[in-house]
N, C-alpha and C positions, 0 to 999 in steps of 0.2 A: 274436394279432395285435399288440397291445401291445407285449408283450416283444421281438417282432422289429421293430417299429419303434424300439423303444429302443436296440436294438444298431446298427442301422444308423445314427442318431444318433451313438453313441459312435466307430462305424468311422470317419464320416466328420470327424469333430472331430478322432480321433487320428493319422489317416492322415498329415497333413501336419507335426505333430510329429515322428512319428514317422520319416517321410524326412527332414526337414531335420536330426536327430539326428545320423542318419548320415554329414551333411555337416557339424557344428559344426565351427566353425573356433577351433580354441584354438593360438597362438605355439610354436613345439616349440623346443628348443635342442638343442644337440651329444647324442647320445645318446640319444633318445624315438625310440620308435616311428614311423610315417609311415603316416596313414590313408590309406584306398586312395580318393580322391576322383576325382569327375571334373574331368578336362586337356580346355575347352571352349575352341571358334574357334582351335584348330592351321590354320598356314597353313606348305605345304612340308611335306606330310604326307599319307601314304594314308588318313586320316580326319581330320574335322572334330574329333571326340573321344578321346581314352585316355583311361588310367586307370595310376595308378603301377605298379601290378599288370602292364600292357600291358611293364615293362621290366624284368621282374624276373630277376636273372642277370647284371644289366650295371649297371656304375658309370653312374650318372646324374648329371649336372651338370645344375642349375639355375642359367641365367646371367639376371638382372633386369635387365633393358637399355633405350636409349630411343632416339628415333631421332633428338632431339636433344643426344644425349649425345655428343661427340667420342669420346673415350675407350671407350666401349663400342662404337660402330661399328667403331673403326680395332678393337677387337679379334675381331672376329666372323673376318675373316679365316685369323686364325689359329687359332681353335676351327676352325674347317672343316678344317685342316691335322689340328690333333690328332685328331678323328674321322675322317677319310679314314685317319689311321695306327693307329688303335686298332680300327678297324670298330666288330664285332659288340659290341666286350667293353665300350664304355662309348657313353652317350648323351649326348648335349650339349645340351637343349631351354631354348632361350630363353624368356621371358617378358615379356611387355612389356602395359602398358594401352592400348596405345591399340589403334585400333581395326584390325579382320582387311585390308580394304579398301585402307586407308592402308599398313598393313604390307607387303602383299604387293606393292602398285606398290613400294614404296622396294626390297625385295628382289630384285623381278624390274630394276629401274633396275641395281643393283649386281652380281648375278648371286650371290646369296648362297642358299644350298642347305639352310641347317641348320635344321630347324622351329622356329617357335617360336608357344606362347599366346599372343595377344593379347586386348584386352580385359580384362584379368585383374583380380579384386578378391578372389579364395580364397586367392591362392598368397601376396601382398604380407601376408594377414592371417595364414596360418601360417607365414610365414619375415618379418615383420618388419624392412623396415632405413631407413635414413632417406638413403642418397643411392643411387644405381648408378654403375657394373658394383656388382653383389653376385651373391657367387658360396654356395650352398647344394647339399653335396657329400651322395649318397645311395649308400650301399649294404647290401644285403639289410634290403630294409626300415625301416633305421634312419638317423639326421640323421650324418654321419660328420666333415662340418666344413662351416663356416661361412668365407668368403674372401672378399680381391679377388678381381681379374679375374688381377692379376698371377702370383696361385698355382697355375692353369691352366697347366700344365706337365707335359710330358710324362715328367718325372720325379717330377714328385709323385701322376701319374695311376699310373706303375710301381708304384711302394712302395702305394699303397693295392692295386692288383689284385693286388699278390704277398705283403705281410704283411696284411693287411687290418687298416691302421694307419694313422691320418692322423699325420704328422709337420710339419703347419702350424700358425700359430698363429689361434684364433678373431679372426676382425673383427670390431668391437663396434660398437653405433651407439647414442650418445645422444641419443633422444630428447626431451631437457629443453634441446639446443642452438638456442638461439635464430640464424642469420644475421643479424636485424636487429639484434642487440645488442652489445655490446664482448665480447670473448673476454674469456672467466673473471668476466666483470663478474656478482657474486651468484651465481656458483659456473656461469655460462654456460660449456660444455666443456669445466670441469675448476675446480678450487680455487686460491688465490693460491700455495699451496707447487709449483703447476707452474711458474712463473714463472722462468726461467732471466733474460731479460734483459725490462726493462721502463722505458721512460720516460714518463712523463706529465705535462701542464700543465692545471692550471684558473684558475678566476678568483677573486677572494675568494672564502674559505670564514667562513661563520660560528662560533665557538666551538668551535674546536680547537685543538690543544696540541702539542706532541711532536717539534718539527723540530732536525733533525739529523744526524748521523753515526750508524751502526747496522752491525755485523756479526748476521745474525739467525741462527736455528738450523739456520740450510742453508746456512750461511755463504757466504750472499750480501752484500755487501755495497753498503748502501743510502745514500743523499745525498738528504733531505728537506730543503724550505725551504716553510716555508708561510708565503702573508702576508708578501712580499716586493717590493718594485720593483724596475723590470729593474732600473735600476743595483747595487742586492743581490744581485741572483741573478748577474748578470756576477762580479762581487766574489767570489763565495761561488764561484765556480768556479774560481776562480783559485787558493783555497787548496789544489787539487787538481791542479794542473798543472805541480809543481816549483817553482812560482817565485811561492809564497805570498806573498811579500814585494805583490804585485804587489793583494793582496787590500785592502787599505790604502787609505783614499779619497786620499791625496794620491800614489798611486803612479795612479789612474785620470785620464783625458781624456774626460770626456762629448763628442762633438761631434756634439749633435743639439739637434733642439727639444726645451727643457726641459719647457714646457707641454705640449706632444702626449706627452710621456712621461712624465714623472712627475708624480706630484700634487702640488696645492698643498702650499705648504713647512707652515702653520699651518693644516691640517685634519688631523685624524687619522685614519688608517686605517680604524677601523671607523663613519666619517659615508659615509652613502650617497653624497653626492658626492665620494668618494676613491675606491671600491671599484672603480673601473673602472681604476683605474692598478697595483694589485694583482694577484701573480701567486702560485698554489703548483706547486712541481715537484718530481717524484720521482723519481729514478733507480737502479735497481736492476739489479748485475750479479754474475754469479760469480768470487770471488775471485780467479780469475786475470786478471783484469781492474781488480784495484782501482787499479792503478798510469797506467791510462789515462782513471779516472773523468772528472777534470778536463778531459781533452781532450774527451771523449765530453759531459760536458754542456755544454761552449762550443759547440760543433756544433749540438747539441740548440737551444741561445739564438738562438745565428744563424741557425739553421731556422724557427724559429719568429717570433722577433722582426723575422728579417731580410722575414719574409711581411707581419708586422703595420704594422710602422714603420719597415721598409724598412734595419735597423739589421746591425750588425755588427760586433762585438769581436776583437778582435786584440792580437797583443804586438808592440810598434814601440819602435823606438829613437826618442828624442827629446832636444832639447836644452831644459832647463830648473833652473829653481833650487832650491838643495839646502840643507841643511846637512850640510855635511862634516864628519864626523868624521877631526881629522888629531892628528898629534903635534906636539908644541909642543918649541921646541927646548933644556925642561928634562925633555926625555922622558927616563929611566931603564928599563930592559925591565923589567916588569913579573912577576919568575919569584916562582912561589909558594912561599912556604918550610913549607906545609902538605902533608901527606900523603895526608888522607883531603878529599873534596870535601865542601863544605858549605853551605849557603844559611841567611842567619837573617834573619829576617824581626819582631825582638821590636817592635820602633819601626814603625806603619801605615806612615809615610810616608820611611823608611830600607828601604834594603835590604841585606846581607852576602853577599857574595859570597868565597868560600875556594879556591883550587883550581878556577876553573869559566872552562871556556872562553870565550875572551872574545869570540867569532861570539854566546856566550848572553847577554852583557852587550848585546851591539851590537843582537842582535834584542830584547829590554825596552825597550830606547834610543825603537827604531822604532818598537816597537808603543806604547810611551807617546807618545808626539808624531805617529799615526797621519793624526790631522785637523787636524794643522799644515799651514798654506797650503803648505809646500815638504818634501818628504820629507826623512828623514836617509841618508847614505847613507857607508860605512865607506872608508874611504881609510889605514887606517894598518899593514895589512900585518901586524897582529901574528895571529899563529895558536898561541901561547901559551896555559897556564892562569894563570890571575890571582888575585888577591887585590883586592876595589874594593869600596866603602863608596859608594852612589849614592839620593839623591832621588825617588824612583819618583813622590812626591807633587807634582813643581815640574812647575805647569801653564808657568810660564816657561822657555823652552828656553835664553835667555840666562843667566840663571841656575843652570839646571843644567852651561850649559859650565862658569861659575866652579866650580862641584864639582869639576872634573875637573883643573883646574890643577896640583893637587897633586899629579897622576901620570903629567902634562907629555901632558896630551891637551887638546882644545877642539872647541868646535862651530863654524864658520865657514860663512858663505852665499857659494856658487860655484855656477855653472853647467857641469852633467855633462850628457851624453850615455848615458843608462840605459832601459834598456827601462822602458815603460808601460804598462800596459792602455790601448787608446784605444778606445772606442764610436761609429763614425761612421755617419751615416746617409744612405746612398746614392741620390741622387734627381736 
């Protein structure tokens, strides 16, 4: 009596292990076998239940669907088509969680004919995916492919029933994809080398380093600027737009509020009361694109800025004062009786110039007297190589005209009509 009560003990503790075994639900992928489980609350079906077993002989489509899913509805349509033309030889059974009740009114509302699961928490735990339509393709037993909805086609249903061959590519679904987060951000949906094209803005950044120009090893080519005010970042985009010249603070027309944009002139950057005038931006694109950079982050400024501060940079013609570079009328052409090009540089505050075009001389000219209240601007028509000995070190621009005498050149203040950068703020 003992021993038979001990066993019936043991029956009824193992009994329910023991069925739920038979139902473990372990993720299958392409190629695993397919446990024969029970298919519970079929609606549009001769029974409440199957069993995979119940369709064995016939391609099985497992379509995961919802019935607020756009996209999976507008498809059901057409699964009805390809099972009305394929009959016997393959099955199409929907699956969907919610509930039998609910299902079968929205079905019978549309007049849709094809069974499907509802309820379902077995089938989502062995086919795994994180959005719908997901398509999970079965034949003789085994996982034969994994799809959208869109490879549901009657030619890809052929080639499996006659080589018994999927020729599609597996759907993948990451599960580590956040919705509520930035794409790629801490490897969200993928890694930064997925990055084909990418702009971004933040606000100061604390203790970083490294801005710049960058071709990387995917040769994308990147335009960093960290720790910048807009009036910099306008600037800095300008070097990128053909008409670098334009990069230059006295080639720029702020015409907005100074206060509401940029920060006090004598605080520095990293006092908490500056930080808010502070921008960094990044733009990243594929080298066929590098030659649009510049346009591509002005857009970026004006998008952005133009939200913030209502602001808006442009290239405008304007009338304003210069210093002209012209020729003096002990001008002599300038032909170089050198060979080979050369630059010497032994003296800090000299420069040698041999053979070197003189657009190179004229752009040094400019970029040294950049935050001169009036730009320099070339007026002498030479497109020659030259030979010139010049002051790179004379913060006086009068003075470096006298340098130039010698070679029947000078710097002269006139009013030109030259494109600008102007920054206006639209309000």
């Amino acid at each position: 009596m003992k021993i038979t009560y001990n066993m019936a003990v043991i029956l009824v503790c193992t009994l329910p292990s023991f069925l739920f075994a038979q139902d473990k639900i372990a993720p299958l992928k392409i190629g695993d076998p397919v446990p024969d489980i029970y298919l519970e609350n079929i609606v549009n079906y001769h029974g409440k239940t199957a069993r995979f077993s119940d369709f064995k002989g016939k391609l099985l489509i497992l379509d995961f669907w919802a019935s607020w899913c756009r996209p999976c509805v507008q498809a059901i349509p057409r699964f009805e088509q390809l099972q009305r033309e394929f009959g016997d030889q393959i099955q199409i059974l929907l699956v969907t969680p919610q509930p039998a009740t609910a299902t079968a009114k929205f079905f019978s509302e549309r007049g849709f004919t094809l069974p499907s699961v509802t309820g379902d928490q077995k089938l989502s735990k062995l086919f795994p995916h994180k959005y719908v339509p997901h398509e999970v393709w079965i034949q003789e037993g085994k996982v034969v492919a994994i799809t959208d909805e869109a490879d549901v086609t009657a030619d890809h249903i052929k080639i499996l029933l006659t080589a018994k061959k999927s020729v599609m590519g597996e759907k993948k679904s990451n599960f580590n994809y956040d919705l509520t987060q930035p794409l790629l951000f801490n490897g969200n949906g993928g890694q930064a080398t997925d990055l084909l094209y990418h702009s971004v803005f933040t606000g100061y950044l604390d203790g970083i380093g490294g801005g710049g120009v960058y071709t990387d090893s995917m040769s994308r080519f990147k335009i960093r600027a960290l720790n910048g005010t807009v009036l910099q970042l306008y600037q800095l985009a300008m070097r990128f737009t053909g008409t670098r010249e334009l990069s230059r603070t006295n080639r720029c027309i702020p015409e907005f509020d100074m206060q509401e944009v940029l920060p006090p002139a004598d605080v520095p950057a990293y006092d908490p009361a500056a930080r808010d005038f502070y921008y960094c931006y990044e733009l990243i694109v594929p080298m066929k694109l590098k030659d649009q950079a510049g346009e591509l982050m002005l857009e970026d400024l004006n998008r952005f800025f133009g939200t913030l501060y209502h602001l808006r940079g442009i290239i405008e013609k304007r009338t304003v004062k210069c210093w002209v570079l012209r020729k003096t009328e002990a001008f002599k052409e300038l032909v170089s009786p050198y060979t080979t090009p050369e630059v010497i540089s032994e003296d800090p505050n000299l420069l040698v110039y041999r053979k070197q075009p003189f657009s190179k001389f004229y752009q040094i000219l400019a970029g040294i007297y950049r935050n001169a209240p009036f730009p320099v601007i070339d007026q002498t028509g030479i497109t020659s190589e030259i030979d010139i000995t010049f002051p790179i070190g004379e913060k006086d621009i009068r003075k470096f005209s006298d340098s130039l005498e010698s070679y029947g050149l000078h710097l002269v203040q006139d009013t030109c009509r030259i494109d600008m950068l102007v920054i206006k703020q639209l309000k």
